[in-house]
C-alpha positions, 0 to 999 in steps of 0.5 A, spaced: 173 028 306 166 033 308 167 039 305 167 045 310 161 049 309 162 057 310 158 059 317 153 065 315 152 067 322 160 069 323 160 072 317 155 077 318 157 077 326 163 079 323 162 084 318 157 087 324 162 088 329 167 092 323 161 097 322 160 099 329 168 100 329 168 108 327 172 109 320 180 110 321 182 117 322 187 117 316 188 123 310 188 118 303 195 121 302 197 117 310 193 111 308 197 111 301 203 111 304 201 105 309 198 101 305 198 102 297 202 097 293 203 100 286 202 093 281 209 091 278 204 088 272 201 095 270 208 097 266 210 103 272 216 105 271 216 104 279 213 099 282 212 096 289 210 101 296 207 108 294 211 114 298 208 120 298 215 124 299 217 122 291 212 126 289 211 131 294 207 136 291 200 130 291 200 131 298 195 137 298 190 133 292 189 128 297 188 131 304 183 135 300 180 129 296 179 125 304 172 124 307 173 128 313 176 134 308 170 139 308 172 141 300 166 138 296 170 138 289 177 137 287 180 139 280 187 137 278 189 141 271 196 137 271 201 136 266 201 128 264 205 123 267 206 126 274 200 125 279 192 125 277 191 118 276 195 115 282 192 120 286 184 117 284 187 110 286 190 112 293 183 115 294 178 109 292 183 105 295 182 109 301 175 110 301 173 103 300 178 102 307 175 107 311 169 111 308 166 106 304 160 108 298 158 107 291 163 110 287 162 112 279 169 113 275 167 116 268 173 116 262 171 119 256 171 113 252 170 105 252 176 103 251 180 107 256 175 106 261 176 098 260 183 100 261 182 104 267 178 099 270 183 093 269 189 097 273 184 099 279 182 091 279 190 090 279 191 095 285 186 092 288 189 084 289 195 089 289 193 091 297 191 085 302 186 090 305 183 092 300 182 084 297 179 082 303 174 087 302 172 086 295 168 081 293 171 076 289 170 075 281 165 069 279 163 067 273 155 065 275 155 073 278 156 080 277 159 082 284 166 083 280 167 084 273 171 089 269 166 095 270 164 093 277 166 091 284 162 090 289 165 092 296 163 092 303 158 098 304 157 100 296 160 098 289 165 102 284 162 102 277 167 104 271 163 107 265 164 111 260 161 118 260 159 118 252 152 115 255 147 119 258 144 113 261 152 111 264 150 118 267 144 117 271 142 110 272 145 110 280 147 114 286 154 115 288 157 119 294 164 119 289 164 121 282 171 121 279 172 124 272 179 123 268 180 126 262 174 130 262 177 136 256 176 128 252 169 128 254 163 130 248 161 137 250 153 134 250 151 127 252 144 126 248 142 132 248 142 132 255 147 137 257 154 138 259 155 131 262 159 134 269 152 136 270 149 130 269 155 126 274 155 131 279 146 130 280 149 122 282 151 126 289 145 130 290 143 125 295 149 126 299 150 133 300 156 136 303 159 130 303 158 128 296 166 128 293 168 129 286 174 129 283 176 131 276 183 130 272 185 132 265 190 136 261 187 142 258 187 143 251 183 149 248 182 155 250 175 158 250 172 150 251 176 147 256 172 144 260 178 143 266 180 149 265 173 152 266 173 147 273 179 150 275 177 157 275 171 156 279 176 153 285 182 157 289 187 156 283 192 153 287 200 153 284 206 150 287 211 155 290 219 152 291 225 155 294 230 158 290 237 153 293 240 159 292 236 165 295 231 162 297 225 166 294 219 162 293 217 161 286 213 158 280 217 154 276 214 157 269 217 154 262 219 161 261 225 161 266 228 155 263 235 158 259 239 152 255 244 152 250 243 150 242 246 143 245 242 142 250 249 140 255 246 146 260 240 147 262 238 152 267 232 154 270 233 162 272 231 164 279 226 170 279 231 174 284 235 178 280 241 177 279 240 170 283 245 165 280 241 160 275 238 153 278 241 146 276 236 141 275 239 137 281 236 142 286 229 139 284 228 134 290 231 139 295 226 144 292 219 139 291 221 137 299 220 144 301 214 146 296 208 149 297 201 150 294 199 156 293 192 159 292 191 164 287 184 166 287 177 166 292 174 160 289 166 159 289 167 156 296 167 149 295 172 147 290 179 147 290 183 147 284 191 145 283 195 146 276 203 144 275 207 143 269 212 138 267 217 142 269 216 139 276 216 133 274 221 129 280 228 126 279 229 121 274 222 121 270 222 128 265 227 132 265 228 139 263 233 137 257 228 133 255 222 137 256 228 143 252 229 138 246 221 137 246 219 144 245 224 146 239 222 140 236 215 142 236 217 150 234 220 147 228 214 143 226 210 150 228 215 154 224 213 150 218 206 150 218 204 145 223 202 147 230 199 140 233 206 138 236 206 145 239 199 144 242 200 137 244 206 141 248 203 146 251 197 141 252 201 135 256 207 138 258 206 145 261 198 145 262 196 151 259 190 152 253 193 152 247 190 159 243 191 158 236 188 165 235 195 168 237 199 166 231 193 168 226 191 175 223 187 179 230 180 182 229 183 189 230 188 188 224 182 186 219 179 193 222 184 198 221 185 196 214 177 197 212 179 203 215 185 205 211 182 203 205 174 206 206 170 202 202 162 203 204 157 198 204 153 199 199 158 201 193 161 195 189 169 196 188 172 197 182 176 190 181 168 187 183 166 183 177 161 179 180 156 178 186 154 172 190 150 173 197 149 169 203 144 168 209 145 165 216 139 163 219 138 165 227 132 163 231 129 170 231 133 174 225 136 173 218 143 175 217 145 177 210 152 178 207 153 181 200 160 180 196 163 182 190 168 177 187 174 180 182 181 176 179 184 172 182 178 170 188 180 177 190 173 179 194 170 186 197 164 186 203 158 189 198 153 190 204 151 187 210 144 186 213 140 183 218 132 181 218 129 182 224 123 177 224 122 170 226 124 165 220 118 160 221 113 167 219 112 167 211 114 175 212 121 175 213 122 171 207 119 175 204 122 181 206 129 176 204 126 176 197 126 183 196 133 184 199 135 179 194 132 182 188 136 188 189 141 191 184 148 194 187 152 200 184 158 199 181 164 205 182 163 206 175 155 206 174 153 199 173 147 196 176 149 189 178 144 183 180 146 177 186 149 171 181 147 165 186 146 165 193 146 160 199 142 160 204 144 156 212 139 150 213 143 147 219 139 150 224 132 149 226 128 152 219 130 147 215 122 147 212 123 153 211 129 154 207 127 148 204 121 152 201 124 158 200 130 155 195 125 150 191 122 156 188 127 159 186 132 155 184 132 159 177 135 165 180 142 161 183 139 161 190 141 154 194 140 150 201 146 149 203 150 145 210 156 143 213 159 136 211 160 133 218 167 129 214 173 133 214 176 135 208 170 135 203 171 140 197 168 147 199 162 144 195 160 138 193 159 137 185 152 136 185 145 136 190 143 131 194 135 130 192 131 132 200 123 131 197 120 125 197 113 124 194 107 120 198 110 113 194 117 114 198 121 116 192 125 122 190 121 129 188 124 131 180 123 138 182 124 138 189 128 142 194 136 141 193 141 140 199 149 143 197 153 139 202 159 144 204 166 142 206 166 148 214 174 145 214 176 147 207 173 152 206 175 155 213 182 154 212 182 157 206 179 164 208 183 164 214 190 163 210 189 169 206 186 173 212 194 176 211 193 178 205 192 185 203 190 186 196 192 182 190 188 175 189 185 171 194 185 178 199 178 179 203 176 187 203 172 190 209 167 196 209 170 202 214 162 202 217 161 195 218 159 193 226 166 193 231 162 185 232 164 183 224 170 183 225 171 179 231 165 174 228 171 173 222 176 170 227 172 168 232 173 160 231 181 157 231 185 152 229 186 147 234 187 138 236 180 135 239 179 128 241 172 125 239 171 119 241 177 118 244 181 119 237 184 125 234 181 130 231 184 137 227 178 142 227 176 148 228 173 150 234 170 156 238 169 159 245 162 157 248 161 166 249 163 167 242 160 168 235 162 166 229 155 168 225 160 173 220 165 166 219 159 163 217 157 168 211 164 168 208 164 160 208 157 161 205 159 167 200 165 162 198 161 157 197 157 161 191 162 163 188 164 156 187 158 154 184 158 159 179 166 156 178 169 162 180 175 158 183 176 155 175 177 162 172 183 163 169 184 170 166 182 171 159 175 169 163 176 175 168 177 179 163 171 177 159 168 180 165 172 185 165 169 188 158 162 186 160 162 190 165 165 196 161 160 195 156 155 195 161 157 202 163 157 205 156 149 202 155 147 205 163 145 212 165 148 217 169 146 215 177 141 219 179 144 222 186 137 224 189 138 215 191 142 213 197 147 207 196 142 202 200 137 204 195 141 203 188 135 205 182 135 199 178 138 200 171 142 195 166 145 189 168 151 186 166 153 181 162 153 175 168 160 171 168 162 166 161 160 159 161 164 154 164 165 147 161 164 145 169 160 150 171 153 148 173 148 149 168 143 153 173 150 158 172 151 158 165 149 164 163 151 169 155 157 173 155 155 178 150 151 184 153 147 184 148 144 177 149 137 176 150 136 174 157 135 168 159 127 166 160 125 163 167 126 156 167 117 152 169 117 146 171 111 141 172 112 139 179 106 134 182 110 135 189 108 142 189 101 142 186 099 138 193 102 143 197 
C-alpha cells in the first residue's frame, strides 16, 4: 500500500490564506466562553465548557487582557482559587487563536512552572482549535515539550523567573507573571525581575501585554501589592438584595454566631437587614468593578477577597471556621496561620508590626525615664559597643549590661568618612577607647565589641579587628541558616598565607544567629523594667526608635518553600535593630547570657569598690567627654566564657598585659 506523503504546497497555501484573514474580532472573556474546555484531568472541581457567568466578576480581567484593550499591563491581586490562573489560560487560548505571538509565562519555581506548563498543555489538546494549531509533540524535535510550544505565529516558553537568563534570551509581546510575591526580590544581581520581563516587550510597544497574579504577603515588600497600586485599584461592588446599596464586600461585615449555624454578611445601610449567603449569585450577577484611584495610565488593577467566591466553592462558614481557628493559634503565639489567612483568603498584606510594641511606645518611655546618652545608669554593670558599617559612615552604638540581661542605651554616635579611608578607623578607635561615667563616678571602659563585616569593607574590618583582637574588639556576620545561636561557639579563621593554609594570627569571623537574636529583643520590647528590659536615652534621634522596629515577623516563600523570617519594607531603615542584634552578641561573648547572681553581684561589689578608689568627677568635662580615671574590675571569669574575655575580679589585681603574637601574615604586610 503507498504510504500518503503530506503536500508542503497546501499546507503553506493554507496557512497563507489564514494570515491574510483579519483577526476575530472577540474579547478572551467572548472567546472563552465559545471555545474554552476546561480538562477533566487536571483535578478541577468543575470540568467541561467554561461560562463566564459562573464567576462574573473575570469578565472585566479579560477584556482588559484582549489585544485590542488599549490597557498595557493587568494586575489581579486576588484571593487563591477564584479566578487568576483560569483568567491566563482563556487569555493564551485566545491570543494563540486570534492575535498570535510569542508568549513568556514566569513562576516562581521550577517545579511549579512544570506544573503550570502540563495544565496549559492539557487545555491546549482540551480545545480542537487550539490543537490544530499547535505544533504537535515529537521526540526527534523541540516544537513541543513540557516548556515549549511552538504555534502558528510564535511560541509559548514556560521558565522559571530564578534565572536571569530564563529573563532575557527572547522577545515576546506577552509576558505572564503568577506568583510573583514568590519570585527572589533580585535575580543574579540583576535587579528587580519584573523589570527584567517586561524589557522582553519593549519591541512591541503599546501593544506588548503583561499580566501579573499573586496573593499578596507582607506589607512593605509585596511586590502585587506595590503593581496594584501603580494601576486604577479597582473593587467589585455588589448590590445589597434587600436595598440595593451598592457595596464591597469587606471581611469585617460577616457577623456569625459561636456555632457558625447563622452567618450573615451586614449591609453597609443602616438599619438594613443582614445578607444570607444565597443572595451571593444574585449579587455577583449584578456586580461592578469599581476604580479607586487614577493610575499611571497604562495599568489596571483588580483586588477581591474569598468572600466573593461564587455558590458551591468557599463558604462564608468555612471562611468564619477558618479565621478563628487562625485567631486562637494567634492568641497563642503563633500568627503564621493568621498570615496565610489574610494572605489567600482576604488578599490583604499581612503587617506583623501591629501586634508588636510601636516606635512611639519605646520613645515615650525614654522620655518618662530621662536617661541621657553619655551617663551609664545605675544598675549598668558592664559595657560592650557595636558598629555598623554604611557606605559613607560608621554608626556606633554603646550599651551598659546589668542583672538579668537588663540593658540601658549609653551613647550613640555616627562617624562621617568613607569606611575605605584609614582615617575614619581611626577615629573609631578612639571613640573605642573612650571611658563612660558611671552615676556613681566611675569610669568604665568598652569590654568587647563587634563590628558588621557584611557590607562592601570587609578588608577593612577584617584589618581593623586583627589588630585588636586583645581588646575584645570582633568581625562578626549574620549566619544565612535560621536558628543559629546568637553567636557561634568559636571563630572561623579568614586569612590564608601565600601556601593556602590558615593564618594562626589572622583576622576571626563570629557568625551570628539575625532570627535568634532578633526575636529575643523584640520579645522583651514590652518589658519595662526588671531582667531582659531595654532602656532608651530621652535624646536620642526620633529615627532610632523607628530603626528598632523597622523589621517584622512574617512567612516568605524562598525558592518555592516557606520560610519565617524577618523582613522589612523597601524604604525603611533597620541600622539601630542591627547595633542591638551586634550589642547583644558581645555581650554573649563575655557570657553575660550565663550569669547567675551570685556573678552579677561580684560586679556589683567591684563596681562599688571602684567608687571608693576613684576621684570626685571634675564638673568642668561635659558627658561626652568623660576624664579618664580608675576602672573597675571587668566581669568574673566564666567556666565557658572565652578566654580573650577572662578577665581578674579583685579591684586590686594587676591588669592583664596586652597579649604579642608573632604573626608571618602581618610581617608581609
Amino acid at each position: 500500500m503507498e504510504q500518503p506523503y503530506a503536500d508542503g504546497t497546501a499546507a503553506y497555501l493554507a496557512a497563507y490564506r489564514r494570515g491574510l484573514l483579519p483577526d476575530p474580532e472577540l474579547w478572551i472573556d467572548e472567546w472563552a466562553d465559545k471555545y474554552q474546555i476546561i480538562p477533566a484531568d487536571t483535578g478541577a472541581a468543575e470540568p467541561g465548557k467554561y461560562h463566564t457567568d459562573r464567576t462574573p466578576y473575570a469578565r472585566e480581567p479579560q477584556r482588559c487582557l484582549s489585544p485590542v484593550h488599549p490597557a498595557k499591563r493587568i494586575v489581579t491581586m486576588i484571593a487563591s482559587q477564584l479566578m487568576k490562573t483560569q483568567i491566563a489560560l482563556n487569555w493564551i487560548g485566545g491570543c494563540i487563536h486570534m492575535a498570535p505571538a510569542n508568549f513568556l509565562v514566569l513562576l516562581p519555581t521550577d517545579k511549579l512552572s512544570k506544573r503550570v506548563s502540563g495544565r496549559i498543555d492539557k487545555n491546549i489538546k482540551a480545545v480542537p482549535l487550539l490543537t490544530e494549531r499547535v505544533a504537535k509533540s515529537r521526540s526527534r524535535d523541540s516544537r513541543n515539550t513540557l516548556d515549549t510550544k511552538e504555534f502558528e505565529g510564535g511560541a509559548l516558553y514556560c521558565a522559571t523567573a530564578a534565572s536571569a537568563s530564563n529573563l532575557a534570551e527572547l522577545s515576546a509581546r506577552y509576558v505572564y507573571g503568577d506568583e510573583i510575591d514568590r519570585w527572589e526580590l533580585d535575580v543574579d544581581d540583576d535587579g528587580d525581575p519584573v523589570k527584567q520581563a517586561e524589557a522582553r516587550g519593549s519591541t512591541f510597544g503599546r501593544r506588548a501585554k503583561f499580566y501579573y497574579s499573586s496573593s499578596p504577603t507582607i506589607k512593605g515588600v509585596s511586590r502585587i501589592a506595590d503593581l496594584f497600586s501603580m494601576g486604577d485599584q479597582r473593587h467589585y461592588y455588589v448590590p445589597c438584595p434587600h436595598c440595593g446599596t451598592m457595596q464591597v464586600l469587606e471581611w469585617e461585615g460577616l457577623k456569625y454566631t459561636d456555632d457558625y449555624k447563622l452567618v450573615q454578611y451586614q449591609c453597609i445601610t443602616p438599619d438594613c437587614a443582614l445578607i444570607d449567603e444565597h443572595h451571593k449569585s444574585q449579587m455577583l450577577a449584578a456586580g461592578e468593578w469599581r476604580a479607586h484611584a487614577k493610575g499611571d495610565g497604562e495599568t489596571v488593577s483588580f483586588t477581591m477577597s474569598a468572600l466573593y467566591a461564587p455558590a458551591g466553592w468557599v463558604s462564608w462558614t468555612d471562611l468564619a471556621k477558618e479565621y478563628d481557628e487562625a485567631k486562637k493559634l494567634r492568641d497563642n503565639g503563633d500568627p503564621g496561620t493568621m498570615q496565610v489567612f489574610y494572605n489567600t483568603r482576604l488578599a490583604r498584606l499581612w503587617d506583623s508590626a501591629e501586634e508588636m510594641t510601636k516606635a512611639s511606645e519605646l520613645r515615650k518611655r525614654a522620655q518618662d525615664e530621662g536617661h541621657l546618652l553619655g551617663r551609664v545608669p545605675e544598675g549598668g554593670l558592664i559595657l560592650t559597643a557595636s558598629v555598623d558599617t554604611q557606605h559613607n559612615r560608621l554608626e556606633l552604638l554603646v550599651m551598659a549590661w546589668g542583672a538579668g540581661m537588663e540593658r540601658w542605651v549609653v551613647d550613640f554616635q555616627v562617624i562621617p568618612g568613607d569606611p575605605a579611608d584609614l582615617r575614619t578607623w581611626n577615629e573609631l578607635d578612639e571613640r573605642l577607647k573612650q571611658r563612660y561615667r558611671h552615676v556613681n563616678g566611675v569610669d568604665m571602659s568598652i569590654c568587647a565589641t563587634c563590628i558588621d563585616s557584611g557590607g562592601h569593607h570587609t578588608a577593612e574590618v577584617y584589618q581593623f579587628t586583627r589588630l585588636r583582637r586583645w581588646r575584645n574588639v570582633l568581625a562578626v556576620k549574620g549566619a544565612s541558616r535560621r536558628g543559629c545561636p546568637v553567636l557561634a561557639q568559636r571563630p572561623s579563621k579568614v586569612d590564608l598565607t601565600w601556601q593556602g593554609k590558615t593564618e594562626k594570627q589572622g583576622a576571626e569571623l563570629w557568625m551570628i544567629g539575625t532570627d535568634t537574636a532578633k526575636d529575643w529583643i523584640y520579645n522583651r520590647y514590652e518589658l519595662p523594667a526588671g531582667p531582659g528590659a531595654l532602656h532608651f536615652c530621652s535624646d536620642l534621634p526620633d529615627e532610632f526608635f523607628d530603626q528598632c522596629v523597622a523589621e517584622r515577623k512574617a512567612i516568605r516563600y524562598v525558592k518555592g518553600f516557606k520560610r519565617v523570617e524577618w523582613v522589612k519594607a523597601k524604604s525603611e531603615r533597620n541600622e539601630a535593630l542591627d547595633l542591638l542584634v551586634y550589642n547583644l552578641a558581645a555581650a554573649n561573648f563575655l557570657g553575660l547570657h550565663r550569669y547567675h547572681e551570685h556573678q552579677w553581684a561580684a560586679l556589683r561589689a567591684a563596681l562599688c569598690q571602684g567608687d571608693l578608689l576613684s576621684q570626685p568627677a571634675e564638673p568642668s568635662n561635659p558627658p561626652s567627654e568623660p576624664v579618664p580615671k580608675a576602672t573597675p574590675a571587668p566581669p568574673p571569669t566564666s567556666s565557658a566564657q572565652p578566654a580573650s574575655a577572662a578577665v581578674p575580679t579583685k579591684p586590686a589585681a594587676r591588669p592583664a598585659g596586652r597579649r604579642t603574637a608573632s604573626s608571618s601574615y602581618l610581617k608581609r604586610r
